[in-house]
KEVO-229594 format. One record per atom (N, C-alpha, C): x, y, z; residue in three letters. Coordinates in steps of 0.001 Angstrom, whole numbers, plus 500000, padded with zeros to 6 digits. Layout:
XYZALA ...
//
This chain:
578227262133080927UNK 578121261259079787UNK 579089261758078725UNK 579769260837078032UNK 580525261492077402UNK 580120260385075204UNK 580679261147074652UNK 580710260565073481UNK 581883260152073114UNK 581854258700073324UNK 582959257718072927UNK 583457257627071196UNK 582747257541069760UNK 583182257478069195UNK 581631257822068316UNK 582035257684067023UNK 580725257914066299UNK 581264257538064924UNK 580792256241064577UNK 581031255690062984UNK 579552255762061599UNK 579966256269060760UNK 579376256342059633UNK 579218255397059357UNK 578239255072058542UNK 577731253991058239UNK 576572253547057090UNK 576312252305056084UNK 575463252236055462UNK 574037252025056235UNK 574465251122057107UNK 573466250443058045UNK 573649250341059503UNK 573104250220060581UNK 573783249899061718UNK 572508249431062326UNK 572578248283063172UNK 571388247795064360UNK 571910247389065484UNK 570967247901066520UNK 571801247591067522UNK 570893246554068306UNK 571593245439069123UNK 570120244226069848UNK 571314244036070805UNK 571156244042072051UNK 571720244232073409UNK 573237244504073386UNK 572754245667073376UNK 573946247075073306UNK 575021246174071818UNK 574927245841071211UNK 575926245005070018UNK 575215245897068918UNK 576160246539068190UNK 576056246962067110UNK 576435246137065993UNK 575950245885064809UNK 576358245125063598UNK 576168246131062690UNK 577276246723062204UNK 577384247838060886UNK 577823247110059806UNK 576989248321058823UNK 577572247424057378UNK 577628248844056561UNK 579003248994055920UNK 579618250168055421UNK 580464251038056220UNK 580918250727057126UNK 581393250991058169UNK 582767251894058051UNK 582530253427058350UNK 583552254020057711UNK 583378255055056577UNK 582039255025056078UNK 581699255306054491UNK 581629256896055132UNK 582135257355054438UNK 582476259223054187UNK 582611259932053006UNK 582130258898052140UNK 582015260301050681UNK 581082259576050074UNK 580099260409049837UNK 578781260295049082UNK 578842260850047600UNK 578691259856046502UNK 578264260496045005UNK 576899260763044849UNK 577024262090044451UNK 575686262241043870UNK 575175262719042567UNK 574491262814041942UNK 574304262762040045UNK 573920264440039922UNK 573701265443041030UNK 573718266553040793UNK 573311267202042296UNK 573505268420041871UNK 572590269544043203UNK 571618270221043155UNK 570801270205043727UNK 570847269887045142UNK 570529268737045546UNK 571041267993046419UNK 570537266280046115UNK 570447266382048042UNK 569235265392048544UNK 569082265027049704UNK 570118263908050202UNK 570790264520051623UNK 571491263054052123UNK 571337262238052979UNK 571582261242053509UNK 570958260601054725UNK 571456259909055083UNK 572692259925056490UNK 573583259582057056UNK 573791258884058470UNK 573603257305058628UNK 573602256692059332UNK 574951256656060316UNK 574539256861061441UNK 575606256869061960UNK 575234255848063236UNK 576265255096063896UNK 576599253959065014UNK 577659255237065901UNK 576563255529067261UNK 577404256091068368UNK 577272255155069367UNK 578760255630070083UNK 579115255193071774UNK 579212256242072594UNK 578219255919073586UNK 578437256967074794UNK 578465255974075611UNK 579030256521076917UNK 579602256602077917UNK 579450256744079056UNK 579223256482080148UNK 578892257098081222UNK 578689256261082743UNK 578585257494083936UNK 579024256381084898UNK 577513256197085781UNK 577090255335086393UNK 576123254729086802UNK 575089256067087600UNK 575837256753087874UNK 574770257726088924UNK 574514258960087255UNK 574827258556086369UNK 574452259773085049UNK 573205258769084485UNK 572888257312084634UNK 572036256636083890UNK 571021257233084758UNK 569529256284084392UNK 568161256250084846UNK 567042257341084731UNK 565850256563084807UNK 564682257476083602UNK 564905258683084193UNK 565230258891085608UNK 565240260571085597UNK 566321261138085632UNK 567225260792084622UNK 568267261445084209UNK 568166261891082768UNK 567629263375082286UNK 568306263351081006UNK 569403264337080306UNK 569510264168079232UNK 570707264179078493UNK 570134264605077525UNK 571007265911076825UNK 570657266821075481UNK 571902266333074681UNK 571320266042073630UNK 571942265443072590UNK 571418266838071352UNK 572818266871070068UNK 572771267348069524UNK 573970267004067994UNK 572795267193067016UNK 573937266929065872UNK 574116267992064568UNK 575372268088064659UNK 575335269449063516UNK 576085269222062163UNK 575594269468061404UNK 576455269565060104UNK 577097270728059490UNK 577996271107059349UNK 578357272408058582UNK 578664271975057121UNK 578912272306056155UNK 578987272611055003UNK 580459272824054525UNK 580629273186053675UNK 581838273256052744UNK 582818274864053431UNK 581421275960053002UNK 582059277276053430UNK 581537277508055210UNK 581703276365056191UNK 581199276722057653UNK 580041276776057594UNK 579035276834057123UNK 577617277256057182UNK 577166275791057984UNK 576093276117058819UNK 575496275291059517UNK 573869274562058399UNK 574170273552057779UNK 573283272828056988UNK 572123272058057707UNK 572385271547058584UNK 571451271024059907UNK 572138270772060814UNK 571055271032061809UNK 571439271040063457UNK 569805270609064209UNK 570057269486064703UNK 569091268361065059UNK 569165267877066720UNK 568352268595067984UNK 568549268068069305UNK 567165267537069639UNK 567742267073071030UNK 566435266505071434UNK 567171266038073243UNK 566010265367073816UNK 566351265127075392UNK 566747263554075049UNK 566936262943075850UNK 567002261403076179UNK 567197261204077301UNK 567056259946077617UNK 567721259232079166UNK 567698257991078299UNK 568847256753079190UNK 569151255479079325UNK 568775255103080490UNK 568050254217080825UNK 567352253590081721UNK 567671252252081773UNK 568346251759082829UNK 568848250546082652UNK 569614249811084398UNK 568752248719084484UNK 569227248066085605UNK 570525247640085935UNK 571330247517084658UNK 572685246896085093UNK 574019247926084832UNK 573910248719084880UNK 574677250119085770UNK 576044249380086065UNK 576830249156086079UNK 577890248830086614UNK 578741250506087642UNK 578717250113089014UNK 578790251081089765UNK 580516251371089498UNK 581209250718089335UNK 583054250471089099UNK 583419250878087866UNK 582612251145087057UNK 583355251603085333UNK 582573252261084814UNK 582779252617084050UNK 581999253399082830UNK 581069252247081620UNK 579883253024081875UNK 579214251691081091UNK 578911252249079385UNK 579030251687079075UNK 578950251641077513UNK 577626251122076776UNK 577168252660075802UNK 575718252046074506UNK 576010252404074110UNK 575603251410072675UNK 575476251598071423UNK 574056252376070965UNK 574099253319070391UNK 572854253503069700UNK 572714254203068225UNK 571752254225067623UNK 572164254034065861UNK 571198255514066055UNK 571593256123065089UNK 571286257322064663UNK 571192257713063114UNK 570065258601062476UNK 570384258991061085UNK 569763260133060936UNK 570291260974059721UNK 569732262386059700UNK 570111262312058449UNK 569095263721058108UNK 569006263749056712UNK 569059265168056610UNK 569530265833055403UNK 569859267220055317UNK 569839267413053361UNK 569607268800052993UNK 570242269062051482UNK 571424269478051290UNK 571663268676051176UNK 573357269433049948UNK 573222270017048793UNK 573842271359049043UNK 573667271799047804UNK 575134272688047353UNK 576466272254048022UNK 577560272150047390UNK 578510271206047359UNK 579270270875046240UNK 580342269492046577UNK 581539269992047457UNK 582044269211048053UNK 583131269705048789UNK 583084268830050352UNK 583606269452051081UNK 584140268283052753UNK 583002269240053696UNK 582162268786054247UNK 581242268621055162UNK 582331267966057125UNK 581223268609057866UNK 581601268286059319UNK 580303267683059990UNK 580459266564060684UNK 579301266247061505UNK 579834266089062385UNK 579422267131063754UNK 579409267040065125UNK 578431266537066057UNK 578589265505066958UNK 577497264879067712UNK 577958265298068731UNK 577240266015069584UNK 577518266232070979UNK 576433265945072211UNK 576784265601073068UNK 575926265108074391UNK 576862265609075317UNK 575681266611076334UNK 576255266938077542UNK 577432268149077145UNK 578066268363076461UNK 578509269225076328UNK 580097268480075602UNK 579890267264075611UNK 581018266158075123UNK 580882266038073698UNK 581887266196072777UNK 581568265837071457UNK 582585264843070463UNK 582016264518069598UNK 583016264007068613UNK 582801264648066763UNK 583828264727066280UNK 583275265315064579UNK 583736264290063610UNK 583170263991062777UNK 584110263513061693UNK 583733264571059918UNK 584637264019059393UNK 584484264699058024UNK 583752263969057060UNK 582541264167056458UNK 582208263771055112UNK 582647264511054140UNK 582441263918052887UNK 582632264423051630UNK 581577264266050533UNK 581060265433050012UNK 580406265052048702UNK 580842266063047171UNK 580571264585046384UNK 581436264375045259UNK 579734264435043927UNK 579731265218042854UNK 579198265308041839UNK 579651264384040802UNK 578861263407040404UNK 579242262221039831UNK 578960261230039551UNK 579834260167039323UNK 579605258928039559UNK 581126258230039760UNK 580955256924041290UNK 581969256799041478UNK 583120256589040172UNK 584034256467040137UNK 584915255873039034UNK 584980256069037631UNK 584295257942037178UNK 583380257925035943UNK 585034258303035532UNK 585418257900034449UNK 586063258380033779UNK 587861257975033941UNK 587606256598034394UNK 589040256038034474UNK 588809255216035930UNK 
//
């Protein structure tokens, strides 16, 4: 199984494998001080080929955040399986599934979120900003 992509997000739902995001992209969070709680929706794609699906297949999933100076802020796993009749035996089949986690921040600066499954990962960068958007020009 592999991890195809992983988008940030305000919102995301998913209703047969179709994701509909809204904020799509969003990577810097204002917040009015520290330590402030965050809570970060994310829309992933994984991957995978028909003999990796079904209920007795599972899959360790894991998501990490580091912090400004490397420090590990949360780190969140668990098991899963995809269970699903229409497997396509010729390609790699593709889900959507929506994810969110929540963690404290308690410095401003560029953040990392790593999602990994199976040992496959993807990162992107957040940012948090002390503030308010646009204060001051």
């Amino acid at each position: 199984m592999n991890v195809d992509w992983v988008i940030p997000c305000r919102y995301v739902e998913v209703h047969d494998n179709l994701g509909t995001l809204v904020g799509a992209g969003i990577d810097t969070f204002w917040v009015p001080e520290l330590p402030a709680p965050l809570q970060l929706v994310c829309a992933i794609r994984l991957t995978a080929t028909a003999d990796e699906l079904g209920s007795d297949h599972q899959h360790h999933s894991r998501t990490v955040i580091t912090g400004p100076e490397g420090d590990v802020v949360a780190d969140v796993g668990g098991e899963f399986g995809i269970d699903t009749d229409n497997a396509r035996e010729d390609w790699l089949n593709g889900f959507v599934l929506p994810m969110a986690i929540t963690w404290e921040t308690t410095a401003a600066g560029s953040y990392q979120l790593e999602h990994i499954v199976d040992g496959t990962s993807k990162s992107i960068a957040l940012h948090v900003i002390v503030g308010t958007p646009n204060a001051g020009g």
